[in-house]
NUMITI-521836 format. One line per 3 residues: number of its first residue (from 1); their letters; for each residue x, y, z of C-alpha. Coordinates in pm, 1 decimal, decimal comma. Layout:
NUM	A	X/Y/Z | ...;
This chain:
1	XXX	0,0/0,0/0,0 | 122,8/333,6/-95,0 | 69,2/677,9/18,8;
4	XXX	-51,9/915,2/-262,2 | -32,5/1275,8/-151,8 | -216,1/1528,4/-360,2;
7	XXX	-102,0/1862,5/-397,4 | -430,1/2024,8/-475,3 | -779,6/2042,2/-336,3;
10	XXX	-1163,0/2063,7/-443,0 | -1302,0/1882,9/-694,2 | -952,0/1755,8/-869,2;
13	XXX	-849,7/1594,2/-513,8 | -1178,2/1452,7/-381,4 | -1143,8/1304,0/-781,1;
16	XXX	-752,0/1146,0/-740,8 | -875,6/1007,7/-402,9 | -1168,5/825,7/-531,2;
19	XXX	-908,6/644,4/-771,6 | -632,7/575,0/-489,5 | -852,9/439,9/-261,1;
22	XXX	-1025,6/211,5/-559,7 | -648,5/79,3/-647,9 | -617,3/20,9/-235,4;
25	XXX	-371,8/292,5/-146,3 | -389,0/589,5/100,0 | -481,3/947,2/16,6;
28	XXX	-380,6/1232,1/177,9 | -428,5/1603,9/123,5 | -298,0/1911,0/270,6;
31	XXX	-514,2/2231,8/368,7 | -578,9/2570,5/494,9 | -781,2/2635,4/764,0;
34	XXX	-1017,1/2795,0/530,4 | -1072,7/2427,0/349,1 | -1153,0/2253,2/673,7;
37	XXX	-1494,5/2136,9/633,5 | -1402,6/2024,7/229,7 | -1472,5/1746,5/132,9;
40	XXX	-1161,4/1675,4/19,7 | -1029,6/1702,0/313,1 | -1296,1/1443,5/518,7;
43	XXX	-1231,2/1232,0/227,4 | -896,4/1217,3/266,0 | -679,0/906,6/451,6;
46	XXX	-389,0/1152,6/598,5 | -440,5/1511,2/639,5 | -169,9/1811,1/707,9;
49	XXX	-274,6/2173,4/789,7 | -107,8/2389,0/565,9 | -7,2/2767,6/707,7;
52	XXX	-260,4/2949,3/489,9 | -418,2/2955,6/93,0 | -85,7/3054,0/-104,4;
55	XXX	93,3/2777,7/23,2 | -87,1/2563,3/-244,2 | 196,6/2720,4/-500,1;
58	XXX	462,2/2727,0/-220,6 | 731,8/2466,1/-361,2 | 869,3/2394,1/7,2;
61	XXX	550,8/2398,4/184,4 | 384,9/2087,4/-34,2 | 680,9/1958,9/-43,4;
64	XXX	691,8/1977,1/336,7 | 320,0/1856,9/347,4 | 437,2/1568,1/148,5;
67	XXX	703,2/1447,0/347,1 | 511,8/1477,0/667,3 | 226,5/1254,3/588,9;
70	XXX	448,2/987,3/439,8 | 403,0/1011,6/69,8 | 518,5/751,2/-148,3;
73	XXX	397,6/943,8/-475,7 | 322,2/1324,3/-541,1 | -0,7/1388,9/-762,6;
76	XXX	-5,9/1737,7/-865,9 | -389,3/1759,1/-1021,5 | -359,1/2055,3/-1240,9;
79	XXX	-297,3/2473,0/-1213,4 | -95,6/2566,6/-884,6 | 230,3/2379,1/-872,2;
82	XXX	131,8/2124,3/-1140,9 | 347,4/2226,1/-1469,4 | 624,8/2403,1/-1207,0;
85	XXX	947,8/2196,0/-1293,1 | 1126,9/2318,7/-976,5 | 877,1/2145,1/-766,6;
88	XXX	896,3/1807,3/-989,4 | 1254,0/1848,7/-902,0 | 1214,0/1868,2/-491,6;
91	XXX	947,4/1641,6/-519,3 | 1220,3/1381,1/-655,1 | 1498,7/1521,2/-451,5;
94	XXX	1289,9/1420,9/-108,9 | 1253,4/1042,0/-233,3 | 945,1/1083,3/-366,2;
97	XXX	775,1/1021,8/-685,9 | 627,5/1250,4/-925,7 | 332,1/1156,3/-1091,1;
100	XXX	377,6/1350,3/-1417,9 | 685,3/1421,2/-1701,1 | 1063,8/1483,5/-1609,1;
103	XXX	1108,8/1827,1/-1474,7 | 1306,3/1875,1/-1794,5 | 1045,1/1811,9/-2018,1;
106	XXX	793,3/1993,4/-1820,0 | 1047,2/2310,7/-1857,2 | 1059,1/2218,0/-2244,4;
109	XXX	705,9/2246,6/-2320,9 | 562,7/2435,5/-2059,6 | 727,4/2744,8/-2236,8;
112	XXX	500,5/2850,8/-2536,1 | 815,0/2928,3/-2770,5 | 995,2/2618,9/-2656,5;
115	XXX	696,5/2378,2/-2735,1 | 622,4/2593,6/-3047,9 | 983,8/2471,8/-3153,7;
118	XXX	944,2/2135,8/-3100,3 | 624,2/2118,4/-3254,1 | 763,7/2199,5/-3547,4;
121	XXX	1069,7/1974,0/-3538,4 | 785,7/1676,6/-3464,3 | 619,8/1810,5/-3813,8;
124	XXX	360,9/1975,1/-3683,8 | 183,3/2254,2/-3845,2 | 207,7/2600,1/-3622,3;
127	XXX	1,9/2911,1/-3727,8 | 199,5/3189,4/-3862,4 | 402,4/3371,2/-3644,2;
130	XXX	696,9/3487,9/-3436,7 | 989,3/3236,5/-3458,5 | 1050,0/3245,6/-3115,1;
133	XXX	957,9/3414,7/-2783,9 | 988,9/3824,2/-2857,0 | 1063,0/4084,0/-2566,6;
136	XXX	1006,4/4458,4/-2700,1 | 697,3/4590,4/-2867,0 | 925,0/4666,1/-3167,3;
139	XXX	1000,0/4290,5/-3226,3 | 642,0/4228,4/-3156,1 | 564,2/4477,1/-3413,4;
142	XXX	750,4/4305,6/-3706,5 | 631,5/4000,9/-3604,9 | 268,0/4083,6/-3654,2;
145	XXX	290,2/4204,7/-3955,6 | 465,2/3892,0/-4093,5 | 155,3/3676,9/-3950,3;
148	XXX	-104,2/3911,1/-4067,9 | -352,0/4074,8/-3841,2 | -539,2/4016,1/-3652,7;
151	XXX	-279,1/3837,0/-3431,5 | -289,2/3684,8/-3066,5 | -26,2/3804,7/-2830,6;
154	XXX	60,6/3494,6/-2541,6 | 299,7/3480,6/-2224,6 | 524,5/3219,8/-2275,0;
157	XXX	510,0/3079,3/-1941,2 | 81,5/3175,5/-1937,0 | -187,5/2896,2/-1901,5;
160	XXX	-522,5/2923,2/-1837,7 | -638,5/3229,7/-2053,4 | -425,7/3441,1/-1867,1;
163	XXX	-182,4/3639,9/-2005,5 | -368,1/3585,0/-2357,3 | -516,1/3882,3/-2569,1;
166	XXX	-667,0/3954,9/-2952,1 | -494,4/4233,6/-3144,7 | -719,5/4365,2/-3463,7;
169	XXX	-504,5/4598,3/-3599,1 | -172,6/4763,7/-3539,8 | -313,0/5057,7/-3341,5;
172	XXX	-436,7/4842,1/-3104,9 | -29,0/4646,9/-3044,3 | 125,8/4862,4/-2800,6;
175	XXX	-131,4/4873,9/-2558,6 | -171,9/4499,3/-2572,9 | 152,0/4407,0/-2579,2;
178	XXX	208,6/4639,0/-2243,3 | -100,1/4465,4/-2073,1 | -27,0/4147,5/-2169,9;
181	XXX	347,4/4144,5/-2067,9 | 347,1/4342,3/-1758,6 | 37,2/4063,3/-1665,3;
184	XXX	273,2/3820,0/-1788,8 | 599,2/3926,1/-1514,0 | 317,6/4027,0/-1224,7;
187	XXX	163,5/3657,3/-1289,1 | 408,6/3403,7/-1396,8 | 807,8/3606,8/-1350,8;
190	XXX	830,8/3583,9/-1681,8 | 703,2/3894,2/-1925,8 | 809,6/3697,3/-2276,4;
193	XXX	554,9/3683,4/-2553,4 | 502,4/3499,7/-2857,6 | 323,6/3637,2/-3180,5;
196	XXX	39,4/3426,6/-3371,2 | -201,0/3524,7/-3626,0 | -572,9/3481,0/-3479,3;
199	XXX	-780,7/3265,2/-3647,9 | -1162,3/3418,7/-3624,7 | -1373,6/3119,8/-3721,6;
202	XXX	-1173,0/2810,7/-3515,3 | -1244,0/2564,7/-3319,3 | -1025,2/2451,3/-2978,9;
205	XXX	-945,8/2094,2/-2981,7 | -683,6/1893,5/-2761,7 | -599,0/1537,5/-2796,8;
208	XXX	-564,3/1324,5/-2468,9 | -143,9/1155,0/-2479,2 | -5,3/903,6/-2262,9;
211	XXX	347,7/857,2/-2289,1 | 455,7/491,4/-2159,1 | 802,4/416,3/-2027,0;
214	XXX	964,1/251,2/-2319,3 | 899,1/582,5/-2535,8 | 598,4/458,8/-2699,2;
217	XXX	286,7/670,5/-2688,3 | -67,1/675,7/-2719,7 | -295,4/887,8/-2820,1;
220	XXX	-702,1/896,8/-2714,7 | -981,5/1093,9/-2878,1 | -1004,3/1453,6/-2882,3;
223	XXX	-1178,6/1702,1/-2750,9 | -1366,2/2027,2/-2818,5 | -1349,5/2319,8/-2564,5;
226	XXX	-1504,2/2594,3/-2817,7 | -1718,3/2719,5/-2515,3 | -1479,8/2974,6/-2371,8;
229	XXX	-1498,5/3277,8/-2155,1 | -1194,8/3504,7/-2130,4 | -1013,3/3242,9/-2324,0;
232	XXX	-1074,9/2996,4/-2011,3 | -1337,1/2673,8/-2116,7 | -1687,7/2654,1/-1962,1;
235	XXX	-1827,2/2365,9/-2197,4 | -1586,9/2093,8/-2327,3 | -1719,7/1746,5/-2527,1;
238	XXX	-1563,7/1473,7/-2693,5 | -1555,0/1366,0/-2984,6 | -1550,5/1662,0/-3179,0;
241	XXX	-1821,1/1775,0/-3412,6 | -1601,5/1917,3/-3609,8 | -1358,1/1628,2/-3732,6;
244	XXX	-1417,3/1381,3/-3974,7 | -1260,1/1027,3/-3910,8 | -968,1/1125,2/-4154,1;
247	XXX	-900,5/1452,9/-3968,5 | -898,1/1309,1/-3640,3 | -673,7/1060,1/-3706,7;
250	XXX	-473,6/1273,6/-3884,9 | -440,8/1485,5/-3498,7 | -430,9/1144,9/-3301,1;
253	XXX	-120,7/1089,0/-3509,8 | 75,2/1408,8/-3508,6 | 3,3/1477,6/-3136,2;
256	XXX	175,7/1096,6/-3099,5 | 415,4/1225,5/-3239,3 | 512,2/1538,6/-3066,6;
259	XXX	479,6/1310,8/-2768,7 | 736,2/1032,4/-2838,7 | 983,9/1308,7/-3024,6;
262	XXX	1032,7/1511,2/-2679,5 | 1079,5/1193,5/-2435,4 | 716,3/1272,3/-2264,7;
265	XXX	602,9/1031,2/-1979,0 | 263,3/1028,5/-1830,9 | -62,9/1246,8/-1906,6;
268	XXX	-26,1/1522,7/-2108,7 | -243,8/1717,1/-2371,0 | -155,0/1814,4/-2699,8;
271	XXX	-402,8/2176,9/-2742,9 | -450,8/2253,6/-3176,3 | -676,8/2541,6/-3351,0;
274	XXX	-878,5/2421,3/-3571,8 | -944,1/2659,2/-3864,2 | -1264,8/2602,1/-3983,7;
277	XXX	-1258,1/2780,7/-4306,7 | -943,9/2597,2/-4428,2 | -967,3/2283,2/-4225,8;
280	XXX	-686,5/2281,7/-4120,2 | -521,4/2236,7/-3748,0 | -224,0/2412,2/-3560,0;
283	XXX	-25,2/2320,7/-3307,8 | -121,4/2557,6/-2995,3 | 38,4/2408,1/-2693,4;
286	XXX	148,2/2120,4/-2431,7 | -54,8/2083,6/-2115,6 | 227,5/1872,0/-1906,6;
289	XXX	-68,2/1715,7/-1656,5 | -415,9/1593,0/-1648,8 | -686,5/1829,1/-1783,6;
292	XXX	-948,2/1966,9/-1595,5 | -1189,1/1830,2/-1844,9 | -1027,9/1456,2/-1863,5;
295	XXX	-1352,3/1302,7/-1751,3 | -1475,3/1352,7/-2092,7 | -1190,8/1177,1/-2264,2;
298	XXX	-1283,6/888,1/-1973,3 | -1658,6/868,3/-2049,6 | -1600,6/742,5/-2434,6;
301	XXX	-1307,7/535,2/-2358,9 | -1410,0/367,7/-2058,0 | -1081,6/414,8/-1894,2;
304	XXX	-945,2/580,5/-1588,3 | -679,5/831,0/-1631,0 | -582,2/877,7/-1309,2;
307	XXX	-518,4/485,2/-1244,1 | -324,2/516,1/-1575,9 | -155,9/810,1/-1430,3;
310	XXX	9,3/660,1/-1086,0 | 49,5/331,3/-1293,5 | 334,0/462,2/-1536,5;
313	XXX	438,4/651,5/-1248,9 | 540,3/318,2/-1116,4 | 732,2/216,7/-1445,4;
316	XXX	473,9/-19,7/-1536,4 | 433,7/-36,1/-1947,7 | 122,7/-180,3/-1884,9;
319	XXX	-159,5/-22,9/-2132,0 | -540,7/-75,8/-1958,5 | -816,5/-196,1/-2164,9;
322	XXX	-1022,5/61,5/-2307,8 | -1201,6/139,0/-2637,0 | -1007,3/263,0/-2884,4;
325	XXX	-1267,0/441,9/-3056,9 | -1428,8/649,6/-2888,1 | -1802,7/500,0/-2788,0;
328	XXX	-2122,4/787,7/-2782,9 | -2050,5/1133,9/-2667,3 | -1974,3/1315,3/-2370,4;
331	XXX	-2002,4/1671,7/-2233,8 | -1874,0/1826,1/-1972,8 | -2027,9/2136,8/-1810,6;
334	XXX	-1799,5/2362,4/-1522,2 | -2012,5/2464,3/-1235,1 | -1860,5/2795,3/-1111,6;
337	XXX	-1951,5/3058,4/-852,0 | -1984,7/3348,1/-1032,0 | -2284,2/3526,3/-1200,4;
340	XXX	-2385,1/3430,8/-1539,3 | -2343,1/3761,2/-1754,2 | -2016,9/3901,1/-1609,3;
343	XXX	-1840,0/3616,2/-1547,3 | -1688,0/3778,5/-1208,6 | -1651,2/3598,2/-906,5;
346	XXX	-1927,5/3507,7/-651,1 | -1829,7/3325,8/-322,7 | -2010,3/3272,6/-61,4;
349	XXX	-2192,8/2968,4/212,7 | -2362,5/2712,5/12,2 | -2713,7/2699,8/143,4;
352	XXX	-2883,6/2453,3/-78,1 | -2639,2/2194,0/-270,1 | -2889,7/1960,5/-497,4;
355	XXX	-2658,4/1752,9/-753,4 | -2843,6/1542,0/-1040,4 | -2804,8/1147,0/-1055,4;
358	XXX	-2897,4/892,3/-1288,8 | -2784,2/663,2/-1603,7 | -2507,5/870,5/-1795,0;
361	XXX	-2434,6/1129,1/-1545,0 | -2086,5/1213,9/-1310,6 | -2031,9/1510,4/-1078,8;
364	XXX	-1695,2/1593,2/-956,9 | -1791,6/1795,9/-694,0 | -1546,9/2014,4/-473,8;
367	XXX	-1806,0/2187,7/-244,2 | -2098,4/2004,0/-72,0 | -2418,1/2154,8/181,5;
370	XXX	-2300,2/2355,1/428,1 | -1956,6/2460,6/292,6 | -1825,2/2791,8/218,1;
373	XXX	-1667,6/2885,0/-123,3 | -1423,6/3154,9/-45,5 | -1270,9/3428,1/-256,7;
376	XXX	-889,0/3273,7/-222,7 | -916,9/3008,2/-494,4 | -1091,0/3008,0/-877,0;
379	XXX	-1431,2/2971,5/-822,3 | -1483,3/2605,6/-1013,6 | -1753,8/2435,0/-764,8;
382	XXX	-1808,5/2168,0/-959,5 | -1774,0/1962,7/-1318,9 | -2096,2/1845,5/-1445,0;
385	XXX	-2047,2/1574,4/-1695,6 | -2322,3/1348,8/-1909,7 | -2274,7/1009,7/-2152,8;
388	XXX	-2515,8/954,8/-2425,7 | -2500,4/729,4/-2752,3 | -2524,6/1040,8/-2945,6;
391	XXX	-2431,1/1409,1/-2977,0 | -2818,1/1505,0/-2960,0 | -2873,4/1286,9/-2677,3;
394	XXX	-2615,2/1411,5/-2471,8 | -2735,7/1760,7/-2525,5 | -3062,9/1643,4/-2384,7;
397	XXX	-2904,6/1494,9/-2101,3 | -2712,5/1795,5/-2001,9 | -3020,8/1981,3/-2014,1;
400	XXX	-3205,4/1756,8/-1768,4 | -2890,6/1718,7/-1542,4 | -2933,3/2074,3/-1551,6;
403	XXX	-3222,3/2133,7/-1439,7 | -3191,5/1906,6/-1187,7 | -2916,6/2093,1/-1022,8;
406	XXX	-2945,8/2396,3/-736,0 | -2721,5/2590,2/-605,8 | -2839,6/2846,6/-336,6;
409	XXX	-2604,7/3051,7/-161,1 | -2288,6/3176,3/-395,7 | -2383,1/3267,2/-689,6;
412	XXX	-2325,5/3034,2/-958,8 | -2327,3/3020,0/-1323,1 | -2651,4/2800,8/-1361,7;
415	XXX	-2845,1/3033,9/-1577,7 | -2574,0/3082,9/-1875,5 | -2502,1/2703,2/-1898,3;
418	XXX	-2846,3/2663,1/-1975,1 | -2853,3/2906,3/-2256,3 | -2569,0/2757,2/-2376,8;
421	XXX	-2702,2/2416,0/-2445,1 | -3034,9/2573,9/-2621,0 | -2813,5/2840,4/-2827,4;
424	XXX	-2903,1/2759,0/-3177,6 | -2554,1/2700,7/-3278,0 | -2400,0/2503,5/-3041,0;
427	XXX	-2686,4/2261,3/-3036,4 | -2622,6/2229,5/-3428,9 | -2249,4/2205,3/-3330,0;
430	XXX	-2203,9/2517,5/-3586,4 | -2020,3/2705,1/-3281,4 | -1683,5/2831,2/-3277,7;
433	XXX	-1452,0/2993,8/-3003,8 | -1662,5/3322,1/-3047,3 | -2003,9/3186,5/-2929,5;
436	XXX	-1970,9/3345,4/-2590,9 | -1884,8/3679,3/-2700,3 | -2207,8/3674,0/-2898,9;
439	XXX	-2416,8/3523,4/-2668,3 | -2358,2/3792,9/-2393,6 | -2354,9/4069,2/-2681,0;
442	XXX	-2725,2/3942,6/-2768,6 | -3023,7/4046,8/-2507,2 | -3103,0/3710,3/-2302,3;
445	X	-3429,8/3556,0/-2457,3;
């Protein structure tokens, strides 16, 4: 029996704990006092009290936590410390194992210009743009006009949406490239940007990767995460409408590759745009850990990630059973406290928590009756996620999951899922990544 200690909490740890204690190990956790009553942290085997919230992206206090409750392996879920090489690195140094990539690889494709490098060494089509990472506006400059406007100006070291922003024109480059670097240093240390033409009508798919020990690696179905707010993904579903058979194997295959040609081992996600008006797809970037919408990928392929996840972590070459293909369709809806036409944060005590059951639905839940959602941590309260032998059908059973669910208290996000999954377009699967900007620019019906 082995100790798994998770360096994260809500939903993503009460998730990794349901797998550890199915494979008959020990889970434990570390918390602030602020997370007491979690249930992640009832849930948990082994508990350690942590000194306050930021220590969640402190390298020596999880590493600390670690130690003390005995760990024999390090999960590191995803955001806070997850794709930080430095603590993959202590994690080792203490004895302990990592349950992710080599610290070097993480530091390879965790930076935007390094893993738009090795794309293209792997033959992977990247969209138009700056060679490498650029550092004044005047090199940002020249680079946009070599893509063509409009362009997309990204922090090398940024990840979810931040540190992101759409340029239309060259009036509009200085004062982006300002806000997004000086976001970049405050944010990540790190105010480097790359330079990418912005595709308008695209769609945001990411392939699932497993790299084995032995070099080998395999690649799952993708998925679609069109539905995004602030370039951050609200609605994600798998398979994608948008592929044919011929294009999706056609991704499966290059994001393999990638995968094998930089050494990767473990879970990692291989992100593309997908241009819809030329069909073709481009290389975006490397998520180096599991995705927050993985259960999707697990729903048609009837496997477990996270088992798959602590098993290579172990050395073992040992590919589970699971379809190949993927089987019906699966959506995944993020249940957030925060108000449905600003997006902005709402925390507060959960006075009524009412989850929907049944045939084809999962909730990864992070809060629970009686809890508190408090304004130190992204406001994700739960992932609501529905199985269907169809596209259509899963729609429908999103809906009624749905409706099903009430949350009383914080405010939550409820009221523009809903309208998401009757919005003409994404129920015809015509969508692309600018169906929320319309949707809030249109009265509510």
């Amino acid at each position: 029996m082995s100790v798994v200690f998770i360096a994260n909490r809500g939903e993503i740890a009460v998730r990794i704990l349901r797998t550890v204690r199915e494979l008959g190990h020990r889970g434990a956790v570390a918390f602030p006092a602020v997370d007491a009553d979690l249930p992640y942290v009832m849930e948990a085997d082994l508990s350690v009290e942590l000194s306050g919230p930021r220590d969640f992206g402190d390298v020596e206090a999880m590493v600390a936590a670690a130690r003390s409750a005995g760990a024999d392996l390090v999960h590191p879920g995803y955001g806070f410390l997850s794709e930080n090489a430095a603590f993959a690195r202590a994690v080792e140094a203490a004895g302990m194992v990592f349950v992710g990539p080599s610290p070097d690889v993480i530091e390879l494709m965790g930076d935007k210009a390094g893993a738009r490098t090795a794309a293209v060494r792997a033959g992977l089509a990247v969209a138009p743009g700056s060679d490498g990472a650029v550092e004044t506006v005047d090199e940002a400059r020249q680079a946009a006009l070599d893509a063509g406007y409009p362009v997309m100006l990204k922090a090398v070291a940024g990840g979810g949406g931040i540190g992101m922003a759409v340029v239309p024109d060259p009036a509009s480059l200085d004062r982006a490239f300002e806000s997004v670097t000086s976001r970049a240093a405050s944010v990540f240390g790190d105010s480097r940007v790359i330079v990418e033409r912005y595709i308008e009508r695209s769609r945001h798919i990411e392939v699932q990767v497993m790299g084995l020990p032995g070099g080998r690696a395999v690649a799952l179905s993708e998925r679609d995460c069109s539905v995004q707010r602030r370039h951050q993904k609200v609605v994600e579903e798998s398979p994608s409408p948008a592929l044919d058979q011929e294009a999706r194997a056609s991704l499966l295959r290059r994001a393999a590759a990638l995968t094998e040609s930089v050494g990767y081992v473990g879970a990692g996600t291989i992100e593309f745009i997908h241009d819809l008006d030329s069909g073709e797809s481009f290389f975006l970037e490397m998520n180096t850990r599991l995705q927050v919408e993985h259960p999707v990928t697990e729903a048609v392929h009837g496997v477990d990630l996270v088992a798959w996840q602590l098993s290579i972590a172990t050395g073992d070459p040992t590919v589970p059973e699971y379809s190949v293909e993927p089987q019906g369709h699966a959506i995944e809806l993020r249940l957030y406290a925060e108000d449905s036409e600003r997006f902005l944060p709402r925390p507060g005590a959960i006075e009524t928590w009412r989850m929907p059951e049944g045939e084809g639905v999962r909730v990864d839940a992070g809060y629970a009756d009686g809890t508190i959602v408090t304004p130190f941590f992204d406001p994700l309260l739960a992932k609501l996620i529905v199985w269907a032998p169809s596209r259509a059908e899963a729609v429908e059973r999103a809906r009624e999951a749905l409706a099903e669910t009430e949350i009383v208290g914080p405010g939550s996000n409820l009221v523009f899922l809903a309208r998401v999954l009757t919005e003409p377009e994404f129920v015809d699967a015509t969508h692309d990544t600018g169906i929320v900007g319309r949707m809030t620019a249109a009265p509510v019906r």
